[in-house]
C-alpha positions, 0 to 999 in steps of 0.5 A, a space after each residue: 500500500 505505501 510502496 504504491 503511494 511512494 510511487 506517486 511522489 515526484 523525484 527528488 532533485 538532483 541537489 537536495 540543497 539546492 531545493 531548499 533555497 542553500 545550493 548553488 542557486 541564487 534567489 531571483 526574483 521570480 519567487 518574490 512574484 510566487 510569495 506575493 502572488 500566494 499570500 494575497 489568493 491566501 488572504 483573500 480567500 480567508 477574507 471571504 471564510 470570515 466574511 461567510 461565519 460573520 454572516 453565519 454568527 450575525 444571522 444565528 445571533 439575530 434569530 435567537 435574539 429574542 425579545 432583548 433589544 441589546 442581543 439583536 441591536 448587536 446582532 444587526 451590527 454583526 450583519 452591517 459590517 458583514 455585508 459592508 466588509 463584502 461590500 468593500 472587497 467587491 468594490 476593491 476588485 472592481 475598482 482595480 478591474 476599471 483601471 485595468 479596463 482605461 489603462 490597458 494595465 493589469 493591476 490585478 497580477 504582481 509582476 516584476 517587470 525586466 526579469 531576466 528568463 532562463 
């Protein structure tokens, strides 16, 4: 069972160190793009996670509220900055989309221009 499951696994580079960033080979740029371009897939997508369970939290709140003023007032403010925190993503996008749209400039990728390519 695990020899099929190791089967699977790409080969190991020639150099092992040099995989782990300590061969011979420098950093270049190209991974400062990949970090970039990872961090921010990363912290958007946990924006919409938080977004989503604030939305969950603010709506279960309401709904159990009840008659106490205070508990579905604090409710409606979770549902307000919810709605507002998608609000403010969405409009962020399409803001950086219309400039890309006038300036024929792709905002929306991190690119370092002038890179040399192997």
């Amino acid at each position: 069972m695990f020899n099929s499951l190791l089967s699977q696994l790409p080969a190991p580079a020639e150099d092992p160190a040099s995989s782990l960033g300590g061969g011979t080979t420098p950093a270049t740029l190209e991974g400062l793009e990949t970090v970039f371009s990872g961090v921010v897939s990363a912290l958007l997508g946990l924006a919409g996670i938080a977004l989503f369970v604030m939305l969950i939290i603010g709506g279960f709140s309401y709904m159990t509220a009840g008659a106490d003023p205070k508990r579905a007032e604090s409710a409606k403010k979770t549902l307000t900055y919810a709605i507002m925190g998608i609000v403010f993503i969405s409009l962020a996008f399409l803001f950086l989309q219309i400039i890309s749209y006038f300036t024929g400039v792709d905002v929306t990728t991190f690119e370092i221009v002038g890179t040399p390519t192997p």
